[in-house]
Structure formats: structure tokens, C-alpha cells
N, C-alpha and C positions, 0 to 999 in steps of 0.2 A: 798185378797191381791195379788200383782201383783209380777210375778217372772221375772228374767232372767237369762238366763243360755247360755254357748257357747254349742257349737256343729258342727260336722263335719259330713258330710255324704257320705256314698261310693258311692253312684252311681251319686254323680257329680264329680266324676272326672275330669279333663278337656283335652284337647286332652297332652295338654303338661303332662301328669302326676302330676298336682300337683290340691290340693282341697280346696276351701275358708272356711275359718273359718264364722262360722254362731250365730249371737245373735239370741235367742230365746226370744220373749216377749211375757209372757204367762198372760193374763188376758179375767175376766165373761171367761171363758168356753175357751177360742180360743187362739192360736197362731199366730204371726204374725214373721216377719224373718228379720232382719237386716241383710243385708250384712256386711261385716268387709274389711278392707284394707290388711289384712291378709291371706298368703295361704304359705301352709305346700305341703311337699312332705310327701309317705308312712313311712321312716323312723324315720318321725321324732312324727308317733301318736304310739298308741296301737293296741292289736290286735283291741282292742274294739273302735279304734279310737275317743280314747280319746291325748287330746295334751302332750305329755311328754318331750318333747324339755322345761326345766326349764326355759329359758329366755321369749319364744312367752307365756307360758303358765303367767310367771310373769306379763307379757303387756296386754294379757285380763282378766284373773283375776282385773289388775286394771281398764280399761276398764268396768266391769259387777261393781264392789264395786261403780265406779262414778255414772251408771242408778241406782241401788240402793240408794245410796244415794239421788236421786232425787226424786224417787218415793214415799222414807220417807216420805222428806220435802213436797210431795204433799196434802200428809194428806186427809182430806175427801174428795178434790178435785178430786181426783184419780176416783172418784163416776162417775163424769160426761166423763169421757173418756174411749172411746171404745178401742178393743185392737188396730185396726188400726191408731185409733188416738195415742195411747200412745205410740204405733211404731216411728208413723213420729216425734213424740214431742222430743223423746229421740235421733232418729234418725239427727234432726236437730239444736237442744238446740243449740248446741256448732258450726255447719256448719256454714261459712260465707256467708252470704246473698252475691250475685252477684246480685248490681241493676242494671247492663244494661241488664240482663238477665232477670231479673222482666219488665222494662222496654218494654223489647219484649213480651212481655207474656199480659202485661196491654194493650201496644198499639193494638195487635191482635183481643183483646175481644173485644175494643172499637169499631174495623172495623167489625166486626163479628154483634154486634149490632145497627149497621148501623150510628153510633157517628163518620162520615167519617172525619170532618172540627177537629174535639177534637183532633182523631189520630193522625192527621197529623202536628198539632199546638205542641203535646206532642213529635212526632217523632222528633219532629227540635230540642227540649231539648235536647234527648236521645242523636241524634248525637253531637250535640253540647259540652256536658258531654263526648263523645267520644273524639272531638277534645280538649278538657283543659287537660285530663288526657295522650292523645296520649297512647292510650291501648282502647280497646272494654273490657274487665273486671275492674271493678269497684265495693270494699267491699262499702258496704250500709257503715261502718263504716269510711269510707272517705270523706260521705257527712257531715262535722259539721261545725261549725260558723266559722271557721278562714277559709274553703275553700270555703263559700259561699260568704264570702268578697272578696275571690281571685279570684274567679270564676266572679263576677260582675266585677273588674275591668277589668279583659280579655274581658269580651263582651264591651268592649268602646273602646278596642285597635284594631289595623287594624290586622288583621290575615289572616294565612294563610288554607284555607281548601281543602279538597278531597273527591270527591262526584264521585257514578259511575251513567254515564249517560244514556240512552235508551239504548244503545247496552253492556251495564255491562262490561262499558272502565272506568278507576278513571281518574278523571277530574281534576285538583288542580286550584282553584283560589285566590286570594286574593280578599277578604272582609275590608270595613272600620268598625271602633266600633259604635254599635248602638248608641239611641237615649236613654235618661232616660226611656219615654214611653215601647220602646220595651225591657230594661232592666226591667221592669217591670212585662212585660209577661212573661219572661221566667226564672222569679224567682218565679211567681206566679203558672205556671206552674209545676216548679221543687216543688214546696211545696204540688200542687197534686198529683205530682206523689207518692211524698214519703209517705203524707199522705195515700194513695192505697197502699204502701206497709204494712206501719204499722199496716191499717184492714187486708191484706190478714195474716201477720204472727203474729199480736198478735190477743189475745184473751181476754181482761179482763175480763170476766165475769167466766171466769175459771185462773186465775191469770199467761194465759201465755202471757210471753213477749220474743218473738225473737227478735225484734228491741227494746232498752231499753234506746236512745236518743233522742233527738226532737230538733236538733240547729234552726228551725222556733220559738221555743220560747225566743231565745237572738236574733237572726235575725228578724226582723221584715220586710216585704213585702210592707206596707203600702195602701196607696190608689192609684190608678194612677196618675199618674202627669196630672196636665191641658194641652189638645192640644191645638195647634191653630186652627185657624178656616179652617174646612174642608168642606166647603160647594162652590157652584159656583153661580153665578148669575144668573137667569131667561135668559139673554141675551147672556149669556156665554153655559147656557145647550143648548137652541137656533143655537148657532154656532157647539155646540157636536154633535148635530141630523142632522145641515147641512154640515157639515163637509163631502167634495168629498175625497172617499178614494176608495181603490181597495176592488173591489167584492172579494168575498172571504179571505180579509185579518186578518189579527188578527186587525188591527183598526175597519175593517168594526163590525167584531165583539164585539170591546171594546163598539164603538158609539150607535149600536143600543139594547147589552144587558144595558149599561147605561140608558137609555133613558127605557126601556122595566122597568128596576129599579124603575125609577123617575114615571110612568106613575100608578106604582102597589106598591104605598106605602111603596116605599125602601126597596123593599122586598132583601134578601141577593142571592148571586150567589150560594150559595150552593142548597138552595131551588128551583132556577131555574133548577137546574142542574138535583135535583132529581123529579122535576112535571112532570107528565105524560099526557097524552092527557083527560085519565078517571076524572083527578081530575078539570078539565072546563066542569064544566053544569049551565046551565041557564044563559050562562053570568056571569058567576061566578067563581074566583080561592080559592076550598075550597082544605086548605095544614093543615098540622101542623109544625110549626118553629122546623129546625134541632137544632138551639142551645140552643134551653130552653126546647122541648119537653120532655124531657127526667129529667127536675127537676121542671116540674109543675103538677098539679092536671088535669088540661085541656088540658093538651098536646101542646099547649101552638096553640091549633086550631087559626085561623083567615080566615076569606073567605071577598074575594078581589071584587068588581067590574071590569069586564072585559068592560076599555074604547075602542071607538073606536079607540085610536089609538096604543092601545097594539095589538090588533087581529091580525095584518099580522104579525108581529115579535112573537107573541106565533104561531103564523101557522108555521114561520119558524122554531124554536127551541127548542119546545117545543117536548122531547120525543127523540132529536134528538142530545142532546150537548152529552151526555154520549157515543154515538157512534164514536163520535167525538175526544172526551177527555176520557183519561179514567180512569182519579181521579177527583176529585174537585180541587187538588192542581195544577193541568196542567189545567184546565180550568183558575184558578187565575195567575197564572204567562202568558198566552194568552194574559189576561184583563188587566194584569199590562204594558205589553210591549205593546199590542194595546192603551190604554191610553198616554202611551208617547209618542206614533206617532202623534196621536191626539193631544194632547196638541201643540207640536210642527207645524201642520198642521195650529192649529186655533190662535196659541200665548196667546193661555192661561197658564198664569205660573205653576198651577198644579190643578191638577184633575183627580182620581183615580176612579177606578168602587164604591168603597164605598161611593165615595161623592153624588154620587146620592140618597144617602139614609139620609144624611145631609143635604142637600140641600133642598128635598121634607119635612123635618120634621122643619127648617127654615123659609122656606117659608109658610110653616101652622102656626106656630107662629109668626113670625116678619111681613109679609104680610098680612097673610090673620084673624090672632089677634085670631084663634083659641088655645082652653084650652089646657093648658100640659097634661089634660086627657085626651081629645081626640086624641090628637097626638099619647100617648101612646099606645091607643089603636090601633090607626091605624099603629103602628109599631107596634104593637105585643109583647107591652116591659110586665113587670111584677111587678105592684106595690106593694114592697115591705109593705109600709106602708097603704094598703088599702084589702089587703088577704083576714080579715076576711068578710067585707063589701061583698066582692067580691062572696064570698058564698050566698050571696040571691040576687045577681043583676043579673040576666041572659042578654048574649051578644046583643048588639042592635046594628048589622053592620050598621045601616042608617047611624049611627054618621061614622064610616069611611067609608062610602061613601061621608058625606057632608064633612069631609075633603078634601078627595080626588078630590072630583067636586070642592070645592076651588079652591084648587092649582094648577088644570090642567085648571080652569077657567082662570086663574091669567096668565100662562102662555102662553093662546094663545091670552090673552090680549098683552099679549109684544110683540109679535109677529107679531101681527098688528099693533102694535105701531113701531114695528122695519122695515117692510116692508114700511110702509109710507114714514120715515126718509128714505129710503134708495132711494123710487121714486124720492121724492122731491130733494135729493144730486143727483140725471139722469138727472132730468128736470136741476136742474142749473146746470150741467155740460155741459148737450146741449143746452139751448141758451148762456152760455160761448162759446162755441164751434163756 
């Protein structure tokens, strides 16, 4: 059975003369030490420093009668907890979860594990949750259904934020209210994060529960809303790749990691970001996808055909963006403002570095009349509804190859379709002339 008892010890004194009261949790064999919010001065113990001050002495006594009482109620449970554990259990029962505090703690591992695109997608919550409450502490008990309604309608309102920037100066801007979609994600979001809370503090399997709410079950997330159509036209990607922009600009960069996109099967920026020179052999880009690696069997591996017109733009950037940038999230915000130079350059109403991974998976279907399975595969998605099958099929890159030679087929079909048209409008310009 499991004891505790207070205690006081001489030799910690502390420089001010005064000594913290100490819970003892004594269980199997061992001791473990709760500190207490409590500290006495010499006159107020024993010689034997014991607490005789009647009031502090009434306050932990209640104090020890509460982890008793707990310990009861744990009943055979108590079997599966070590002394450390029954430390932190008692230690924490009652403490108020701080979830920006967990928030930093979750984001960190994520980075730690190399889940860079997650962190940073969870970090924009966190702050976000910083700016609705206007405080950096946040009880976990604040997240429930009536402020996740309130909190949605604030993400649609224009607000105001503060951000510190490269040189750790606070920035204030005003923001407009997102889109449904993106109210989407950062409820979908907020619901992993706190699901990550709920595995790291509870425990069912020994019947603890620190967090002992779930407002995601009145709230519901849903599915995402339908976008519109985010893909470009073959004649449009066409103008992205000849688009005259400044060497070294963040366009030049938007146009030819686009197109470097479009050319390797929509492959995402982050995985650019993280490809190294070792991982091209044979002609070959063999990666594993940063956003599913990490919740598939396969690592969610793919290997690319390296076409000729990727090579010189992997020779350029490849091994090289990371020196350059030095998150994934400043490579993205780059790509996003070099895109809308671009756009604006060629008069294309929008087109983002993602659209090239829309576009390339469009154009494989709508064009060139290839299977939603093979597309998938050559994106690298993850059929949910084909798992098991998937366990005796071993990978047949040819199929995303023969996508891929499609659509880059397709495209330099227009291209010479587009160069024609554009002689023949010379020619009758100059016998106009």
C-alpha cells in the first residue's frame, strides 16, 4: 500500500532561512518528493522539525488526507504505478494543464522529428489561440464548445496581429477573416493538437484522466469544403516557365521551383526543400513524402524520373534551398510572393506554387484520360480504400513514369502548338506592315 507523509528537512534550508515543506510518496520500496507551495521558518517546527505552527500543520494534513484519498479510490490500479508515476499522478491530478505550454512542447518534438511542414502548420494555431485569448497562458479547460464557436467566428473577422520578425522586433499587422477552407484547417488542427494532449495526460488503460472533456464531440470539424478549381492551363504553365523575370528574384524562384514541380509529379516544396544531391541516382528521385511518411507502412517512399527538363533546375537547387532559407515556411512565403509577381508579369489571374501539383494531376486525368490510380500513385497519395490489396502489390514506378511522359508529352505538344500560333500572328504582322 502506498503512503504519504509531509516532512521537513534540515539541510535545505535556504539562504533566506526559511525550508519547504516536503510530500513524501512512498510506494514498491522507493520514495519519491513532492514539493509543496509551503515553507516555514525554524520557529515555527520542532526540535525534531516536525510542523507545529497549528494552522500550516491543518493545511497539509488536508493536503496528505486528499492523495490518500486518492490512492483508495485507485484500488488495484495502484499495481500498475511506479513510485515516480504515483508522484507525478498526485502531483498533477488537480494542477491546471497550461495548453500553450503543451503546445510548445508538442510543436518542438514535431521539429525534432523532422515533421517540419506539421510544426509549423500547428505553430500558426498555437499563436493564433494566443491572439483570441490576448494572453500566452491558456487552461486546457478554456478550450470547450462555446469558445470553439467563438474562436471560429474570430478567424472570419479582419483582425489585428503581432508577430516578431528576423531581427526579434514585434510587427503588428492587420489581417482579413479567412476562408471557410482555411477555417477548416485550423480547427482540424486545434483538434490534434488537443487530441496530443489528451494521449500525453491521460491514460485509460490505468483509469487516468487529467483532461476529462472532449468539446470535438458537440463540435464537429467536418470534411473540407470544396475548392475551386486550382489548377493552370498547359498554356498558362507555358507562360510561368517563360515568364522574364529578375535572376535571383524570389519570381525567378517561384517560376522555375513551379515548373521543377510540374515536371516531378507535383512533388510538394517541402520535399524539395529537404532532397539532397545522394538521393538522384540513376536518373532517378528516390524521397519519402514529408506529409504521410510518418503515417504509412511504406514511408510513403516514391521514386521520380528525372526528365530532361528538370536536370538543370535540380543542379541548381537541389541541396541548396535550405542554405538559402532556413525553414520550409520562409521558403513558402518566397514562393507565395514570387508567384504573385508572376501572376501579375504573365496576367494570369492566380496560380500558386501548389497549383502545379493540381495542374500536373488534371492534366493526367482530364487530358491525357489516365486512371485516378495511377495519378495517385504518381502523387504519392494513399488509398485509403485499397490498404489491404496494397500488401501483395509491390510498387511498379513505370506506371508513374508513363504518367509523367504523358503529361510532359502533352505539354510540349502545346508548346509547339503555341510557338506556331505565335509565328504565323509575325508573319501577318509583317506583311501587314
Amino acid at each position: 500500500m502506498a503512503t504519504v507523509s509531509a516532512k521537513v528537512y534540515e539541510h535545505h534550508k535556504k539562504s533566506d532561512g526559511t525550508y519547504n515543506v516536503k510530500i513524501i510518496v512512498y510506494h514498491k520500496g522507493e520514495r519519491k518528493y513532492i514539493d509543496t507551495t509551503h515553507f516555514v521558518v525554524k520557529r515555527q517546527l520542532t526540535k525534531e522539525f516536525k510542523i507545529k505552527d497549528p494552522f500550516l500543520a491543518d493545511i497539509v494534513e488536508q493536503q496528505l488526507r486528499d492523495y490518500r484519498r486518492t490512492i483508495s479510490n485507485m484500488e488495484s490500479k495502484l499495481d500498475y504505478f511506479s513510485a515516480e508515476a504515483l508522484r507525478n499522478y498526485l502531483r498533477e491530478k488537480d494542477k491546471d494543464i497550461d495548453f500553450i505550454k503543451f503546445c510548445d512542447t508538442h510543436i518542438a518534438r514535431l521539429k525534432q522529428e523532422g515533421r517540419v511542414k506539421t510544426a509549423e502548420n500547428q505553430n500558426v494555431v498555437r499563436n493564433s489561440l494566443v491572439d483570441y485569448f490576448n494572453r500566452a497562458s491558456v487552461s486546457i479547460n478554456e478550450i470547450h464548445y462555446n469558445m470553439l464557436m467563438a474562436y471560429e467566428r474570430y478567424l472570419k473577422t479582419k483582425r489585428t496581429l503581432t508577430r516578431l520578425n528576423q531581427f526579434g522586433q514585434p510587427v503588428t499587422t492587420t489581417v482579413d477573416g479567412v476562408k471557410d477552407a482555411t477555417v477548416h484547417n485550423y480547427m482540424r488542427d486545434l483538434r490534434t493538437l488537443f487530441n496530443e494532449a489528451r494521449r500525453y495526460y491521460n491514460n485509460e488503460d490505468i483509469g487516468v484522466y487529467l483532461i476529462n472533456h472532449y468539446p470535438f464531440k458537440k463540435y464537429k470539424v467536418g470534411s473540407p469544403p470544396l475548392t475551386k478549381k486550382r489548377n493552370n492551363s498547359l498554356e498558362q504553365v507555358l507562360a510561368i516557365r517563360d515568364c522574364i523575370v529578375k535572376p535571383g528574384s524570389r519570381a525567378e524562384l517561384a517560376t522555375e521551383l513551379y515548373m521543377l514541380s510540374f515536371y516531378l509529379c507535383g512533388i510538394n516544396a517541402v520535399d524539395l526543400y529537404q532532397l539532397k544531391p545522394e538521393d538522384i541516382r540513376n536518373d532517378r528521385i528516390d524521397y519519402n513524402r514529408s506529409k504521410t511518411k510518418g503515417k504509412r507502412k511504406d514511408h510513403a517512399f516514391i521514386s521520380i524520373k528525372v526528365v530532361d527538363e528538370a536536370k538543370p533546375l535540380l543542379q541548381k537547387y537541389i541541396g541548396n534551398l535550405q542554405s538559402r532559407y532556413s525553414t520550409i515556411g520562409a521558403l513558402n512565403k518566397a514562393l507565395s510572393k514570387g508567384m504573385e509577381q508572376v501572376c501579375k508579369l504573365t496576367d494570369i489571374p492566380k496560380a500558386t506554387f501548389y497549383w502545379a501539383r493540381h495542374t500536373f494531376a488534371s492534366t493526367a486525368r482530364n487530358e491525357c484520360r489516365m486512371s485516378k490510380d495511377d495519378i495517385a500513385l504518381a502523387l504519392n497519395h494513399v488509398d485509403e480504400g485499397n490498404r489491404t490489396t496494397d500488401i501483395y502489390i509491390d510498387k511498379d514506378w513505370k506506371i508513374v513514369d508513363d504518367v509523367q511522359r504523358k503529361v510532359i508529352a502533352l505539354f510540349r505538344k502545346v508548346e509547339i502548338k503555341v510557338m506556331k500560333k505565335m509565328q504565323k500572328e509575325n508573319q501577318t504582322a509583317n506583311v501587314a506592315a
